[in-house]
C-alpha angles and dihedrals in degrees: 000000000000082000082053098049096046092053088053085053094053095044093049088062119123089231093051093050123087106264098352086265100098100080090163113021120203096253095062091041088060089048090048094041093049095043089052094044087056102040100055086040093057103033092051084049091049087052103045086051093052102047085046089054103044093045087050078050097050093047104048088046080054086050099044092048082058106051095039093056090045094051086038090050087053090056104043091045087045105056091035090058083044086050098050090041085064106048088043087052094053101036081052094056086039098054099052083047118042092152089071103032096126089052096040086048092036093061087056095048085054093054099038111031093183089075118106111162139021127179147142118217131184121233089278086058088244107149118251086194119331111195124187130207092242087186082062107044080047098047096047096041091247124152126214090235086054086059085042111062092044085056086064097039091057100041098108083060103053087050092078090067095075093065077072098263127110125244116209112183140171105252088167102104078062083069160013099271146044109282138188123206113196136184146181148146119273094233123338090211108057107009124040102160093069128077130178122224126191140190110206123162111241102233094123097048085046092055085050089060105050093101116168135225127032094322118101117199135184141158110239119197125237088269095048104261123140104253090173135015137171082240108059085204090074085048095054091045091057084218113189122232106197095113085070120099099214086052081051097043099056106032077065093054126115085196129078089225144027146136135212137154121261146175116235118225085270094061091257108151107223130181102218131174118180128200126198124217091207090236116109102340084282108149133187108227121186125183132175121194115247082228097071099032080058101044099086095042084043085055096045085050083052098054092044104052079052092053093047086050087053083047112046086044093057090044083046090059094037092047100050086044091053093035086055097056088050099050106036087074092049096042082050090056079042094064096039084056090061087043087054089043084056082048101248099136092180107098130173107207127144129193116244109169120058090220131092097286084057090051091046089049084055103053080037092065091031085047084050100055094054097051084046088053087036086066104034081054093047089046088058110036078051087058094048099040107001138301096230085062095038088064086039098058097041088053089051085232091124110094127207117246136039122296130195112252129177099204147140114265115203127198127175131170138190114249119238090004092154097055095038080058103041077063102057133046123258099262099049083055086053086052104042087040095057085048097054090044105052087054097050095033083059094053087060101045086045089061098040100260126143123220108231096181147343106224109193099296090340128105133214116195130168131195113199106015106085090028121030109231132163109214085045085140087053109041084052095050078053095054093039088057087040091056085050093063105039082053096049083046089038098055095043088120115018127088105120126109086265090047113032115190102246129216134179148193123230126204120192124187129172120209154104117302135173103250127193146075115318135165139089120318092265099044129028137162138199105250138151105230126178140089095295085064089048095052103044077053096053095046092053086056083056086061081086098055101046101037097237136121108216117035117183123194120234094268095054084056093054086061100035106033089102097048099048148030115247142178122221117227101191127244115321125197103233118196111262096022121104098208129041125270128221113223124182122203110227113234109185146302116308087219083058116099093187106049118121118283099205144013094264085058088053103051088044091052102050090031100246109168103208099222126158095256135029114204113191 
């Protein structure tokens, strides 16, 4: 149990879980669930049989306490009465005979050899006649003086008798046997002034009193005394019980019966129930220790509490081998989530329950195979429109229609393109061509830009249009440098008929521009249109004229002037404006020590040749 618990521990570990996400797996909630479940079943189960158990205990020791006393009283009232017959019998006879009162109580002691003593005594205790058992005096090695003297000690108690009650008391710690002293008033109706007193061995009684099993039964005097016990030891010491709750209890009671639970002076728990005979206080009181009633229901709880550990161990097994095979093939979905999230698509799952896990494994690979072909899809569908609205329109995010942008429009074209590709075959200007513009195509994604189209060797580009950004001037100026540096890179090398050096010309606008899908109802693309475009096209043509290679309009200064060093090339007259434009060439970083100080620097760094005439 400790080696499974530690595993659990282990396993429940953030580092040996997928991801360090899953605290509490499924596996180990069912375990938990199901041992919980189990546990408080069975132990609510274990408890309400053992209360049960223990009240329907509880009531048939009561039951029993009672029955016994009242069987017990039965006896001990009758063989006192019996006992009192007799002697009233015999002093009667005695009486109207004095002149034969050792025959008359002979012949009792013959019939009955328990008896000791029998008198009859005025209210000064003087005898009337006072006969011994001398067979048992001489049987048992006891001496008249011996019955005497206990006839004066107890005097003030058979007094009492006089007053018409009997007085039954233990006269056994006077000798060597259990004895009985009883006595009563002659007749209560004639003759006051005789009482009868008696000696008798209490075999009979003792015998009574052996009961068998847990419950422990005795007769207690008026006073408290033991008068019989199952061990004849307590009878001889004449031990008083009124220390005992039960002797209290009942010495205190206005009924002749009754039963509670009580703690002795030793901290023992006891059941006890009394009944009193009603003849001379005497009481039977029986008591059974909780401990023993118990035993047997303490023992049941233990065994099933031995019986629930047994239990929840084997549904522990059965469970984690049930929840195992539950939760492999969702820790195994688990982990191809997490492939789909790194954006490997191509997962190898098979279904190997028939349940609902295996259906979900199915629509997971199946699910999986339609986001793989979504993005194949959305790869090629980027390379062939854009990869920005791409995204866009399989997120559902591209609205139909035109919107309003202020933004920054970028055009750049190759020199001379017409006569570089008159030279090579078609094939060879494919090739060059996808060279140049994957470099090119990466300094504008680097910057944030979107290409909007490639047009022949031309490229439109826009900042701020797709995307909002704030700093879209200067993010252009950046790709246009940018441009600059991965040419000069681009063309270390080249320079024969099969690899012309290139150069370009760039043209940068900022202003506002109509962007969205347009086009006919079959066919539509995403495009800025507007005078701002045709501008920043129109400015790029000027990079001829004026022997430069980035070319930005007054309105891209205004953003950028703080950011890079520029040279103003005066006001220009552009096809399809009215007025003039002032155009500046860029010519580097302001955080570059090294750009080109002058036009002449320029030319020199990005190899334009000023001539007359530039064919293309």
């Amino acid at each position: 149990m400790k080696t499974i618990l530690l595993k659990l521990r282990t396993l429940l570990s953030k580092d040996s879980l997928p991801h360090g996400e899953l605290q509490f797996p499924i596996r180990y909630k069912l375990l938990l669930i199901t041992s919980v479940v189990l546990l408080i079943s069975m132990s609510g189960i274990i408890f309400l049989a053992s209360y049960f158990f223990r009240k329907d205990s509880e009531v048939r020791v009561k039951e029993n306490n009672i029955k016994i006393n009242e069987i017990l009283s039965l006896k001990v009232k009758s063989d006192l009465h019996s006992i009192k017959q007799d002697v009233h019998i015999t002093a009667s006879a005695i009486l109207r005979n004095p002149n034969s009162a050792n025959a008359i109580a002979k012949e009792l002691f013959e019939e009955d050899q328990n008896f000791l003593l029998i008198g009859a005594y005025d209210v000064s205790l003087n005898p009337k006649f006072e006969t011994l058992n001398d067979e048992f005096l001489q049987k048992y090695d006891y001496q008249k003086s011996e019955v005497k003297e206990l006839l004066r000690n107890i005097q003030p108690k058979l007094k009492k008798s006089f007053g018409g009650t009997t007085v039954i008391w233990n006269a056994s710690p006077r000798f060597r046997h259990p004895i009985l002293c009883l006595s009563f008033p002659l007749s209560e109706s004639k003759d006051t002034h005789t009482i009868l007193v008696t000696l008798v061995k209490l075999d009979s009684l003792l015998d009574a009193f052996q009961t068998s099993g847990p419950v422990e039964t005795f007769l207690v005097s008026e006073d408290g005394s033991v008068l019989a016990h199952p061990d004849a030891k307590v009878v001889l010491s004449g031990i008083n019980l009124n220390d005992l709750p039960i002797v209290e209890r009942m010495k205190k009671s206005t009924v002749d019966n009754g039963q509670f639970r009580y703690e002795s002076k030793d901290g023992v728990s006891y059941l006890g129930s009394f009944k009193k005979l009603g003849l001379g206080g005497v009481g039977v009181i029986s008591q059974v220790r909780e401990a023993k009633i118990f035993e047997e229901v303490n023992n049941i709880q233990k065994r099933n509490v031995y019986i629930l550990i047994v239990s929840l161990a084997l549904s522990f097994i059965v469970v984690y081998i049930f929840a195992k095979s539950l939760s492999t093939p969702i820790l195994k979905l688990v982990d191809a989530s997490e492939e789909i999230r790194r954006g490997n698509y191509h997962i190898e799952l098979h279904a190997t329950t028939h349940d609902e896990i295996g259906t979900l494994t199915k629509s997971f690979v199946s699910m999986g195979r339609g986001l793989e072909e979504r993005e194949k899809l959305k790869d090629s569908f980027g390379r062939f429109v854009n990869q920005d609205i791409a995204e866009l329109a399989a997120k559902g995010k591209l609205s139909l229609g035109g919107q309003r942008k202020y933004c920054t429009i970028f055009f750049s074209d190759i020199r001379s393109f017409t006569a570089i590709s008159e030279k090579l075959q078609p094939e060879e200007v494919v090739e060059f061509l996808n060279q140049y513009m994957t470099e090119m195509v990466k300094c504008v994604q680097e910057t944030g830009g979107t290409v909007d189209k490639f047009i022949g060797d031309a490229i439109m580009a826009t900042w701020g249009a797709l995307r909002d950004s704030k700093h879209h001037a200067k993010l252009t100026v950046e790709a246009a440098l940018r441009m600059r540096d991965k040419l000069i890179e681009f063309n270390k090398g080249r320079g024969t008929v099969k690899k012309p050096i290139i150069q370009i010309g760039c043209g940068i606008n900022t202003g506002y521009v109509i962007a969205g899908q347009i086009g006919s109802s079959d066919k539509m693309e995403y495009t800025v249109i507007g005078d701002s475009v045709n501008l920043a096209s129109r400015v790029e043509s000027l990079n001829k004229e004026t022997h430069t290679d980035i070319l930005i309009t007054e309105t891209t200064y205004q953003e950028v002037k703080s950011d890079y060093h520029v040279l103003s090339m005066g006001e220009i007259e552009l096809k399809g404006k009215s007025k003039a434009q002032k155009v500046y060439a860029v010519l580097g970083r302001k955080t570059d020590p090294n750009y080109p100080k002058n036009l002449s620097e320029l030319q020199k760094l990005v190899g334009i040749t000023v001539v007359k005439k530039g064919k293309k």
